[in-house]
C-alpha positions as CSV (number, residue, x, y, z in Angstrom):
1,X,26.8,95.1,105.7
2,X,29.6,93.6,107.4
3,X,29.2,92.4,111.7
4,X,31.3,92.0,114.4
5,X,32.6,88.2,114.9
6,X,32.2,87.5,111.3
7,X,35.3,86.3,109.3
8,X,37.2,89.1,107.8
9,X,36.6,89.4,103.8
10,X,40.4,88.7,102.6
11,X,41.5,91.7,101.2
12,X,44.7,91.6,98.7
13,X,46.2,95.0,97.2
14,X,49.2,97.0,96.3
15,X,50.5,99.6,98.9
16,X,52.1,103.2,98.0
17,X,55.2,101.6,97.3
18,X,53.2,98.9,94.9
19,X,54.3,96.0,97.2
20,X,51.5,93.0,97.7
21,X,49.8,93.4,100.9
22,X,47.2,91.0,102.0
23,X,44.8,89.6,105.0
24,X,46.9,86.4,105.7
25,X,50.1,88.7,105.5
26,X,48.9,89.6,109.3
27,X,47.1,86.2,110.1
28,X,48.5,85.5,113.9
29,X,51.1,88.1,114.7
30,X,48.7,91.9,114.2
31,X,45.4,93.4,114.7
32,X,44.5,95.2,112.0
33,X,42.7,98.6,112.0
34,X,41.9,98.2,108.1
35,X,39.8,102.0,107.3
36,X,38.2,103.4,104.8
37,X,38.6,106.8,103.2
38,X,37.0,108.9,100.2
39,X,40.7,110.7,98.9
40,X,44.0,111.6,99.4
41,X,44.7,115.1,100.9
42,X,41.0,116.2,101.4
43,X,40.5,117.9,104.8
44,X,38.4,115.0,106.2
45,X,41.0,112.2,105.1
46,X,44.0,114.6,106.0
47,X,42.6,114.6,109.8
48,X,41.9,111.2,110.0
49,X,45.5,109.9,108.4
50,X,47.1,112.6,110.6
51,X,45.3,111.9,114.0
52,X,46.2,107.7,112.7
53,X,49.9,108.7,112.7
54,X,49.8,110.5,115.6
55,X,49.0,107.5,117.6
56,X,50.4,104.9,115.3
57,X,54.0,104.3,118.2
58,X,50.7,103.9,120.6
59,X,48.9,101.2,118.0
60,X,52.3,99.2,117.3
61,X,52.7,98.4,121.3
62,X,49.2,96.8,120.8
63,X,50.5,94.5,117.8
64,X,48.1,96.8,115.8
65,X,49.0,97.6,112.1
66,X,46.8,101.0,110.6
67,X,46.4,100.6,106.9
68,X,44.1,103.0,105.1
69,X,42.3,102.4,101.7
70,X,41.1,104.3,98.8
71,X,40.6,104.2,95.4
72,X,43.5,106.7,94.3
73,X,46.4,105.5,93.1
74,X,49.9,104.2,94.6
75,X,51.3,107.8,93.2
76,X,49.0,110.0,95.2
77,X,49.2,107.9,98.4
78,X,53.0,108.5,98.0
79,X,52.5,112.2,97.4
80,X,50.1,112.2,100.1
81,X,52.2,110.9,102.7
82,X,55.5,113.0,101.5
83,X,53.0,115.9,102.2
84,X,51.9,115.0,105.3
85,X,54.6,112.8,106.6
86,X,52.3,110.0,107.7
87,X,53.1,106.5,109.6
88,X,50.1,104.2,107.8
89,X,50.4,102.2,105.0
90,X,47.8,103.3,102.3
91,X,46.4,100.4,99.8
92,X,45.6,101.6,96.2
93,X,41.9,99.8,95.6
94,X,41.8,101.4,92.1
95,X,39.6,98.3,90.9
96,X,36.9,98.7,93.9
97,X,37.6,95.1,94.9
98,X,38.0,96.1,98.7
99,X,35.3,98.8,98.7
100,X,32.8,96.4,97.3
101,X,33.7,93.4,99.7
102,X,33.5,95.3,102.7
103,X,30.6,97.3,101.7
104,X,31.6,100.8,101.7
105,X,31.1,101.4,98.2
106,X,27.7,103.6,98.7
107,X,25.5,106.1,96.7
108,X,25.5,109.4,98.3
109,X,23.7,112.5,96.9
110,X,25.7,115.9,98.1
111,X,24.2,119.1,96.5
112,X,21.3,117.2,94.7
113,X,23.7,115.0,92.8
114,X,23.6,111.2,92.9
115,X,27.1,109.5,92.7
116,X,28.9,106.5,93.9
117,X,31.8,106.9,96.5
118,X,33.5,105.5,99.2
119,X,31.1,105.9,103.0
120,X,34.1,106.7,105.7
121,X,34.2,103.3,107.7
122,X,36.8,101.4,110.0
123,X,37.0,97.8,110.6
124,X,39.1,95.8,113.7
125,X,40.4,92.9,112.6
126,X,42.0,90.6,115.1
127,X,44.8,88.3,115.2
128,X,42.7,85.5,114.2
129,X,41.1,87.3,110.8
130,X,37.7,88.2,112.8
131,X,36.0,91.3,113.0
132,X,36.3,92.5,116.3
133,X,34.4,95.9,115.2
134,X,33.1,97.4,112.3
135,X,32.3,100.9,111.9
136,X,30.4,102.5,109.2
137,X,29.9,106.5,108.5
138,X,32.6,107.6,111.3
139,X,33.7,111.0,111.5
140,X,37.3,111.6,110.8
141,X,37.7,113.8,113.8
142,X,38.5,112.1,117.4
143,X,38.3,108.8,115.5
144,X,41.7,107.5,115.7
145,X,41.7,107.7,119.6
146,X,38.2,106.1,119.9
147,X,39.6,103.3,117.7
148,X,42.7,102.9,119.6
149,X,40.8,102.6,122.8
150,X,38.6,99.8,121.3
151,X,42.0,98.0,120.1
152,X,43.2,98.4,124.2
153,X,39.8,96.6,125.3
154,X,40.3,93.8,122.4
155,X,43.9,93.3,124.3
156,X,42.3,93.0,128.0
157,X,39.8,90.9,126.5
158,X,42.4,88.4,125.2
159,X,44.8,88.4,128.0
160,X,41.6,87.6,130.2
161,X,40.5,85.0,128.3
C-alpha cells in the first residue's frame, strides 16, 4: 500500500477522448485528486463522479485537477459522462497498469464469490508529484467534499510554508 509523502507512482493513460494523459503532464502547475472507481454508471461511481463535478469550479480555484480511473473503456466513460454531464476527466486503465501500481487492484468476496476488482480509493497528489494523502476503501457518498477540504489544508500548508 501506497503512504503519504511518498513519490507518486507515474501514471500514463488514455482519457475518454483517447488523448495521452500522464503524471508529469501536471508536474508544477496542479494538484491532482487522482481516484479510483469500480464502473461507469453504477450507483456508487454515479454519486461519487456527480458529487466530483459538483465541486469541480471549487477544485480548479485550488489549482486541483479531478481525474477518475477505471478499467472500462474510453467509449463508456464517454457515454458515462454524456449521461451524467460530468466535469472530470476519466482515464481508461483497461490493461490494469494504474490499478496495480497504486494498489487498488484487490480480491473481494461479495455473495460468497471470490473475484478481483477495483477497492474505491483516492490519492492527493501535489504540485511536486508527492502523495499528500492516500485513501483506501472510501465511501462514495460525502467524499468529494471531504477531499476538497483536505486539498484547502494542502493550500494553507504551502502558503505557510
Amino acid at each position: 500500500m501506497l503512504e503519504k509523502q511518498q513519490a507518486a507512482p507515474m501514471f500514463r493513460s488514455v482519457n475518454q477522448a483517447d488523448q495521452r494523459v500522464s503524471l508529469t503532464d501536471y508536474a508544477g502547475e496542479k494538484n491532482i485528486v487522482l481516484y479510483f472507481y469500480p464502473k461507469d454508471d453504477t450507483p456508487g461511481c454515479t454519486i461519487e463522479a456527480n458529487d466530483f463535478t459538483a465541486l469541480a469550479d471549487e477544485f480548479a480555484k485550488l489549482d486541483t485537477v479531478v481525474i477518475g480511473v477505471s478499467k472500462d473503456s474510453c467509449s463508456s466513460h464517454v457515454d458515462f459522462i454524456n449521461k451524467f454531464n460530468l466535469k472530470v476527466e476519466l482515464l481508461a486503465d483497461t490493461n490494469g497498469e494504474l490499478c496495480e501500481n497504486y494498489g487498488v487492484w484487490r480480491e473481494r468476496e461479495k455473495n460468497g464469490v471470490k473475484s478481483m476488482a477495483i477497492l474505491r480509493s483516492t490519492f492527493i497528489i501535489d504540485k511536486q508529484g508527492l502523495l499528500a494523502d492516500v485513501m483506501y476503501g472510501v465511501t462514495p457518498e460525502g467524499h468529494a467534499q471531504e477531499v476538497l477540504e483536505k486539498i484547502k489544508n494542502l493550500g494553507k500548508t504551502e502558503e505557510q510554508a
